[in-house]
N, C-alpha and C positions, 0 to 999 in steps of 0.2 A: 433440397429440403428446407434451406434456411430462406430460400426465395418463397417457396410457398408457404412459410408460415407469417413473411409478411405480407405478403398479399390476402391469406386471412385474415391477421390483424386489422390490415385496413379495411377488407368488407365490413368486419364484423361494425369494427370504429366507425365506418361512414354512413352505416348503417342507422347505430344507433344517435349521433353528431342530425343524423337527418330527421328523424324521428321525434326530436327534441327542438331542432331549426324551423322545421316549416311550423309548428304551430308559434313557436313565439316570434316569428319573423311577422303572421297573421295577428297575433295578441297586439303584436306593436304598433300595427296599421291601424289597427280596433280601437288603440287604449290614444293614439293622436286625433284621428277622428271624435272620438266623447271627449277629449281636452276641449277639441274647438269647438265644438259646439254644446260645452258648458258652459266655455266663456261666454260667448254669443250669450247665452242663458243668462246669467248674470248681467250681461249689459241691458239686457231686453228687462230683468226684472228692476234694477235700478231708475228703467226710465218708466216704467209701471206705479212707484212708487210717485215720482217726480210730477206723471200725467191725474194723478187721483186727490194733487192738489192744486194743480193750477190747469184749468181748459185755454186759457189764450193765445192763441198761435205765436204773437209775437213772442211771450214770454218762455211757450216752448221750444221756438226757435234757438230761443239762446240756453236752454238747456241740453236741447239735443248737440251744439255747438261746444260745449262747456264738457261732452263725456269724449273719452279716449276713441270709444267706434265713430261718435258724431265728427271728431276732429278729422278722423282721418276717411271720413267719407263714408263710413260703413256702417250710420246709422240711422234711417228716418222714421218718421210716425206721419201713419196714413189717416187722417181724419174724415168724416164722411163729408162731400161735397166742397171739401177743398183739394188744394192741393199737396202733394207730400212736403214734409219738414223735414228738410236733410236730405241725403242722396238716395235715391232708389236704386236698386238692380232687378227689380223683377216685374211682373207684367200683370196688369192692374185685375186679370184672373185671379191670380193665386194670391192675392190679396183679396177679392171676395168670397174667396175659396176656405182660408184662413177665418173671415169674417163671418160667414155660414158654419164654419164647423165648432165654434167655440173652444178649441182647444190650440196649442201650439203644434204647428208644423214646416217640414221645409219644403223649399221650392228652389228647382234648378236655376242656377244663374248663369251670366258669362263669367267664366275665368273661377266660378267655386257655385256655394250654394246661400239660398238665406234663410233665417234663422225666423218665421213668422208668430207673434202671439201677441193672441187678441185680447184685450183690455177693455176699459170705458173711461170716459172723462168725469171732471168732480161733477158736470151736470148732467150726467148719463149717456151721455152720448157714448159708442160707439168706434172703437179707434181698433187700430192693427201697428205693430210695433214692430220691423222689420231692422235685422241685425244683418249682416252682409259677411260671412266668413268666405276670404280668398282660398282658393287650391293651397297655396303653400302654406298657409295655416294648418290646415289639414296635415300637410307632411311635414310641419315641423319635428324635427328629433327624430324621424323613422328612421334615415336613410345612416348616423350617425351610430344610432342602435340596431341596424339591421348588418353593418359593417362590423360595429362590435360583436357581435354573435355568432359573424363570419369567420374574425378570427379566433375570436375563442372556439370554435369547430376545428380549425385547422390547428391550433395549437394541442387544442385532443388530438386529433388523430394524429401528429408527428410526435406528439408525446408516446403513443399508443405504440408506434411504430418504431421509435426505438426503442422502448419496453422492448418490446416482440423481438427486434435483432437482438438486442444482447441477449436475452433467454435460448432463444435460436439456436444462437453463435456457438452457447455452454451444450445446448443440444447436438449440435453437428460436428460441432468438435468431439465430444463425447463419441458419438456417433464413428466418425470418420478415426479417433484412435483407437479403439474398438474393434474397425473393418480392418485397420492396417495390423494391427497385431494379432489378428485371426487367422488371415492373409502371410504374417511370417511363420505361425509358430506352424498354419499347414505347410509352408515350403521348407520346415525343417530347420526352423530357428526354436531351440529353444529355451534359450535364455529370452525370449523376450517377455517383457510381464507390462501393466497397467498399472496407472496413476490413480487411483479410485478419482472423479470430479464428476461435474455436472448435476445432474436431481439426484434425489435418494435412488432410484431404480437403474439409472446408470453405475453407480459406484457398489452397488448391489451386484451389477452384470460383471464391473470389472474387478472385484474381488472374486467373486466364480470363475471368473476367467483365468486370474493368477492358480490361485487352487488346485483349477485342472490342468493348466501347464506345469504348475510341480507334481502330481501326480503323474502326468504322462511322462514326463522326465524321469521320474524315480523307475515308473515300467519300463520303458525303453533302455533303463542303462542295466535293470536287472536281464532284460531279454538279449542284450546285447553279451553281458556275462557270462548269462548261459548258454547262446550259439558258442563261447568262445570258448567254454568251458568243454562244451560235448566233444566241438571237433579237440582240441587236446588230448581227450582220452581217447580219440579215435588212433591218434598215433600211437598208440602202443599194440594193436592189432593190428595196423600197419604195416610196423615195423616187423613183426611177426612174418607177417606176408612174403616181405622185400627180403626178408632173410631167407625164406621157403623159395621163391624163386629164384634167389644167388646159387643156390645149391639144388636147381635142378641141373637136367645136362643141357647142353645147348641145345633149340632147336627152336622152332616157331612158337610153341607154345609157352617154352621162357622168355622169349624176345615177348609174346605179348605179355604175358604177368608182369615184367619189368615194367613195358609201356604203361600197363595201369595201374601199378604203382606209381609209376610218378605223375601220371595225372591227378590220381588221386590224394597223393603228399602237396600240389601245386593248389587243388582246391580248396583243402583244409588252408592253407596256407593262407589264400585268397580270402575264405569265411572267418579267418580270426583279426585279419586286417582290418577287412570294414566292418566286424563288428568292433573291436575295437576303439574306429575311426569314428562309428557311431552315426547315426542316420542321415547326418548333413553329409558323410562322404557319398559320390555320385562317383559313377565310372567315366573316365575320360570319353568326350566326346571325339571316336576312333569311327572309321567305316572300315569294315572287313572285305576282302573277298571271299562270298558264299561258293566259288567255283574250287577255290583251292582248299577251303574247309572241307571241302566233300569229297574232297580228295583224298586229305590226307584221315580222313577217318573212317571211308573206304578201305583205306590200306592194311587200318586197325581192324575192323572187322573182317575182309576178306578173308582172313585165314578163319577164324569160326563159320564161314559160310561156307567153308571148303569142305573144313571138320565135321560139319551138318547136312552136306550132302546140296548146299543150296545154291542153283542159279540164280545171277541177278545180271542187269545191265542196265548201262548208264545210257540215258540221253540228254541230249546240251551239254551244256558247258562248252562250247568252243570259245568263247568270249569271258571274259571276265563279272561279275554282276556285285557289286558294292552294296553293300550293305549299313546303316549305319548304329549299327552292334557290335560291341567289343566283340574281343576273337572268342574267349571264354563264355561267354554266355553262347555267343553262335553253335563254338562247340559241345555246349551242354544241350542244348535245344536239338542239334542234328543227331548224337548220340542216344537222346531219348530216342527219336525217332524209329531211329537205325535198333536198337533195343528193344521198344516193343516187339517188331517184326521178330527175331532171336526167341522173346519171352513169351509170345503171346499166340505164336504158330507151332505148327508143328515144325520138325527134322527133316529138312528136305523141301519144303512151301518155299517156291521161287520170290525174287520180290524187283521193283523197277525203279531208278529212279530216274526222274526228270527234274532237272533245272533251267530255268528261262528267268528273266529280269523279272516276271510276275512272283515267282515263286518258287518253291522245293515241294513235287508231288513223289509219295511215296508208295505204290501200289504192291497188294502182294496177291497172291495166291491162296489165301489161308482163308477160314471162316467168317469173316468178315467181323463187325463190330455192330452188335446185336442194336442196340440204344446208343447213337452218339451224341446224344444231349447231355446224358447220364455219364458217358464217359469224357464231358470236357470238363465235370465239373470235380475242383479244386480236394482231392482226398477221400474220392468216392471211386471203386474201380469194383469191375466185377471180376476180375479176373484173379483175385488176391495178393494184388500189389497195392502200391503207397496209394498209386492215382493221382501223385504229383508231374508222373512225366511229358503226358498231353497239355497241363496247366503249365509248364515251363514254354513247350514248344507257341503253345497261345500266347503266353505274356513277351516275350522275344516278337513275336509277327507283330502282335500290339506295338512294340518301342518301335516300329518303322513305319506304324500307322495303317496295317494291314489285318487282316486273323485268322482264325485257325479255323479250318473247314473239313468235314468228315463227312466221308460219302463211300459209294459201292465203286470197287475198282474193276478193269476192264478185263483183268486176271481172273476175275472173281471173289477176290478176298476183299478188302479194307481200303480205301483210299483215306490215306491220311496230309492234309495240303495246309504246307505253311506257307501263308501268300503276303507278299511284300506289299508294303503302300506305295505310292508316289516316290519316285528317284528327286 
């Protein structure tokens, strides 16, 4: 950004530097040319003056001799039927030429131009007055003031041009602390705030900016309070529970009430930590095995599959398939899964699972799933549940760079497929 704002600077500047150059660079050329050929004017009219009192060659001789162009060779008087007085440069045309036209004119010479105007003598006679202006007469002082103008051009535009960076600089800077603390407070910094600087419209941007990072701070630690606050009181129906299943009798069906009880003491546990820990805590980055996840929660539901009258059977897993999802989210993700099936079919609706390195497909037997567009999305279900469990199972595929796909199963019911990304 700060590169192209000088590079507009200086079109703009060279632009205008030129605009302004080429015509007085031409005025200057103009205004040396009418210099020298005033002068010439003025010697020509001095010896007009000189010729309208005396006609005698030798006595003009020595007047033509006696002026500054005469001395130096650059001025004679053409009389008729003599010879010229003082030095000639031009060619005995353009001096009848001069003579026929009765006014002053120039004519090309070698090495510049001359200067011709025509007169009469005290006895009438008839004369031509030729001034000799050399070329570098003509260019006196251009090349001095054409150089002057050069650099005063240049000295605009490097003026112009660091104008433009420092402005820039307060711009990009601006700019660039701005993008960086945009950039923290989205990855969960949120202390970080701005300096207000640069133009009014920047310190504008970064006072809004503070503003809303204190607002979103004040949200998040009140949303944090109250994840931490709900699960809290969740433990006291909990507790309720874990007491109700201590004091059933032994058998499968308290073994499992115990088991989810403590899963469910373990989660709460888990959601008042990082709420707590507040949004910058992340989950250690861990890879799971999905083979022994599905196992061990297999084990957990098998017995209500039993209870429920439901065949199922596993294929894969001979191998292990890593995942790189804490163990907790995996098993929140496969339990949804494994739970739909439970909540969403009938007593008795067989169900498959497959596992390969691709993915967890879970097929059943049951009615299938009417709209699974409508059922990926986040608190909408038809079935009259939360409609959060398919949105877990997707956000879990998603951290491995993969997604969640719903389609007709081969059973006939629901294919529901959480498919892994890239190993």
């Amino acid at each position: 950004m700060r590169r192209a704002l000088n590079l507009l600077a200086l079109a703009i500047t060279a632009m205008v530097a030129l605009a302004f150059l080429v015509p007085l660079i031409v005025a200057t050329r103009t205004i040396a040319h009418d210099r020298a050929i005033g002068e010439a004017r003025q010697q020509a009219s001095a010896m007009v003056a000189a010729l309208a009192v005396q006609s005698d060659p030798a006595l003009l001789t020595v007047a033509v001799a006696s002026t500054p162009a005469g001395s130096a060779g650059r001025l004679a008087v053409h009389l008729p039927g003599l010879s010229p007085i003082g030095t000639t440069h031009v060619a005995a045309a353009d001096v009848s030429l001069a003579d026929r036209a009765r006014r002053p004119i120039t004519a090309t010479a070698l090495g510049g131009l001359a200067y011709l105007q025509p007169s009469v003598l005290s006895d009438g006679r008839a004369v031509v007055i030729e001034v000799y202006v050399p070329e570098g007469e003509m260019w006196r002082g251009v090349w001095p003031a054409w150089f002057a103008l050069i650099g005063l051009a240049v000295v605009l535009v490097a003026g112009s041009l660091l104008l433009a960076d420092r402005l820039g600089g307060r711009l990009v800077r601006a700019t660039r602390e701005l993008s960086e603390s945009s950039r923290k407070l989205g990855g969960g910094d949120l202390s970080v705030r701005l300096t207000p600087s640069g133009p009014p419209e920047f310190q504008d941007a970064a006072v809004a900016f503070n503003s809303m990072a204190d607002d979103l701070k004040r949200l998040l630690h009140n949303e944090r309070e109250l994840a931490a606050d709900l699960s809290h009181r969740l433990r006291t129906p909990l507790t309720a529970l874990r007491l109700d299943a201590d004091s059933m009798p032994p058998g499968p069906v308290a073994d499992r009430m115990r088991q989810a009880c403590d899963m469910l003491d373990e989660e709460l546990e888990q959601i008042i930590s990082t709420a707590r820990a507040g949004t910058s805590a992340r989950l250690r980055a861990e890879h799971t095995d999905l083979v022994e996840v599905l196992a061990d929660r297999l084990a957990f539901w098998s017995a209500l599959a039993e209870d429920q009258g439901r065949r199922y059977d596993v294929r894969g897993g001979e191998r292990p398939v890593w995942v790189p999802v804490a163990r907790s989210e995996l098993i929140l993700a496969v339990d949804a899964m494994l739970g739909n099936v439970f909540a969403h079919t009938p007593e008795g609706v067989a169900f498959r699972l497959s596992v390969s390195p691709g993915g967890v497909y879970l097929d059943d037997a049951g009615p299938g799933i009417a709209d699974p567009a409508t059922a990926m999305q986040r608190g909408v279900s038809g079935a009259g549940s939360s409609g959060l469990g398919l949105d877990i199972v997707r956000r879990v595929a998603e951290q491995t760079g993969g997604r969640l796909a719903i389609g007709r199963s081969p059973l006939g019911g629901a294919r529901v497929a959480m498919l892994l990304g890239p190993s």
